[in-house]
N, C-alpha and C positions, 0 to 999 in steps of 0.2 A: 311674616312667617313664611317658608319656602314651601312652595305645594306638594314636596316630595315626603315635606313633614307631617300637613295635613293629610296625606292620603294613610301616612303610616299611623294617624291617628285613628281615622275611622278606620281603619283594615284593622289593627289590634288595639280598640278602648279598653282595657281590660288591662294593660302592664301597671305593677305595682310605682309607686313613686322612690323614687330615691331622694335622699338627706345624707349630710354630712362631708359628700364626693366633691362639692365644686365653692371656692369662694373668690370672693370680690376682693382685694387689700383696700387698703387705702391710699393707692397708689396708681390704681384703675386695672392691674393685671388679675387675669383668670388665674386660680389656682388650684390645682388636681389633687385631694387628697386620699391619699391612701388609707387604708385602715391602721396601719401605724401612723400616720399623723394624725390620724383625729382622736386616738387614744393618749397621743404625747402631746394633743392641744399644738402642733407644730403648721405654720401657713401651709405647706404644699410645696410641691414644683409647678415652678411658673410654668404656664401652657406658652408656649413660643411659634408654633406652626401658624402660618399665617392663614391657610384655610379654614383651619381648623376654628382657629380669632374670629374669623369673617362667619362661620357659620355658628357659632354661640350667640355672638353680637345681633345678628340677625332673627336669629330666634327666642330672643330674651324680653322675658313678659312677666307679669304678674296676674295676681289670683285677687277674686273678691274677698280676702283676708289681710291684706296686703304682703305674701308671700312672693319674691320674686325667685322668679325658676328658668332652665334651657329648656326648649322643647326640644328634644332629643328624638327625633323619627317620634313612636309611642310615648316615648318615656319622659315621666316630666322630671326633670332634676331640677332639685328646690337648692336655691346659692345662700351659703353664710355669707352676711354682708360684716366685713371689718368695720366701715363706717356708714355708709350711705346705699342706696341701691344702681347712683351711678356715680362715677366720679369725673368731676372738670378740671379742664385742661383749658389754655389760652394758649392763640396764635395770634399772629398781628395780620392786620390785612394790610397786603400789598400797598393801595393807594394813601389810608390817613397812618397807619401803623395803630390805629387801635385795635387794641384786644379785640378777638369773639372769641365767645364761650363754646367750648363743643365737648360732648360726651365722650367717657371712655372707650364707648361704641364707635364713634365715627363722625356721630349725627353731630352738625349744627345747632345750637339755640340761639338764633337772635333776639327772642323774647322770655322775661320770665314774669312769673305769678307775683313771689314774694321772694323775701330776702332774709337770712338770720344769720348772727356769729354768734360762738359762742363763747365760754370765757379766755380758751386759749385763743383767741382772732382767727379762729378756723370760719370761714364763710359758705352758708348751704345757701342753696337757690334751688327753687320749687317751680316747675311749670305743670299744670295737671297732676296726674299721678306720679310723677316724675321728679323726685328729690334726689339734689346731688352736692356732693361737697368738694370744693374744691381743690385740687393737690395744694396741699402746703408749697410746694415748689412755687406757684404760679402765683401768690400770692402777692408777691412784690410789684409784680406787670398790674395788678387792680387798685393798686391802693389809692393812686392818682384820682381813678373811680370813684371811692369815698371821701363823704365830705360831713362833717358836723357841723351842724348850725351854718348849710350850704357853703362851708370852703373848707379848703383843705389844712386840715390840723394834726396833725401826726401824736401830737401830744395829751391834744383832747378824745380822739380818738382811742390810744392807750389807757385812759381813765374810762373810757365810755366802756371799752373790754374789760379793765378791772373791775366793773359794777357800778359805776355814778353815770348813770343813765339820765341824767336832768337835762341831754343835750338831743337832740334828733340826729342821728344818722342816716344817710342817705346812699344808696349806691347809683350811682349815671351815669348809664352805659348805654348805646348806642340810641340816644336822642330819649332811652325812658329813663324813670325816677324812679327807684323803689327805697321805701322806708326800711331802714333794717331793723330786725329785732332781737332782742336777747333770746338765746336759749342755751340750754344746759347741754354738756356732752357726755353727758351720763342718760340721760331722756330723749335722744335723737329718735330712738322707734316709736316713740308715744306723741312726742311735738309732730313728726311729720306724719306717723301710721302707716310703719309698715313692722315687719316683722325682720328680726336682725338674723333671728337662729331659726328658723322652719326644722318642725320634728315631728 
């Protein structure tokens, strides 16, 4: 968090919270909504300034609820998350070309906790408090990654997403092994524990 943030905290604790102003897609863009979109249920206008990016990103945190918010100078702005509270994205690195995983934010994760898909082959990865799902886009650069019953099966893999889960899936990515597990994409706030709508 930037200490120009923290100062404007303790100099005014006291600003009310906002809701409804700012959302995640699932695509990993910040989205401004106006009080006519959040009446027409419509995403927003994407935020585009690139300060502006770098000072949300930086200041984005969550609450012992699991609400995630921007700390705005004083003001906490709590974000509707479309899917997740961050979303991944893959580069290739320079030297072997494998994937890393790195946040909507910016940040790197070279390690994670756990692993799930769920029934559409949407893949979340969890390190700490920190759940995030993958852009659909990027999905193809991982899959190499996945392996049922330790190699790679594209076919079995297809079934294990349809729901015949009698095989072990594994994701292997840079030298670890996570088991992956089912979940629903109806239950994302309740499997990982956070809050999707803050109100």
């Amino acid at each position: 968090m930037d200490e120009v943030v923290r100062q404007a905290m303790a100099k005014w604790p006291n600003v009310p919270h906002c809701f409804g102003w700012l959302r995640l897609d699932a695509r990993g863009a910040w989205r401004m909504r106006d009080e006519r979109a959040q009446q027409l249920a419509l995403p927003g206008e994407r935020i585009v300034h690139p300060a502006l990016l770098e000072f949300i990103n930086r200041n984005y945190g969550h609450d012992e609820q699991g609400r995630w918010y921007f700390q705005n100078g004083p003001q906490r702005v709590f974000v509707d998350l479309e899917l997740t509270p961050f979303i991944i994205h893959t580069q290739a690195t320079p030297t072997s070309g494998e994937p890393v995983l790195v946040l909507h934010t910016g940040e790197p994760v070279p390690q994670w906790d756990s692993a799930a898909m769920d029934e559409n082959g949407r893949l979340y990865l969890r390190q700490g408090p920190r759940t995030g799902a993958l852009d659909d886009r990027d999905m193809v650069r991982l899959l190499p990654a996945l392996k049922v019953a330790g190699r790679r099966d594209d076919d079995a893999l297809l079934q294990w997403i349809e729901g015949d889960h009698g095989q072990e899936v594994r994701l292997e990515l840079a030298g670890a092994s996570l088991a992956v597990e089912a979940t629903d994409s109806r239950q994302l706030a309740q499997h990982f524990g956070f809050v999707a709508l803050p109100r």
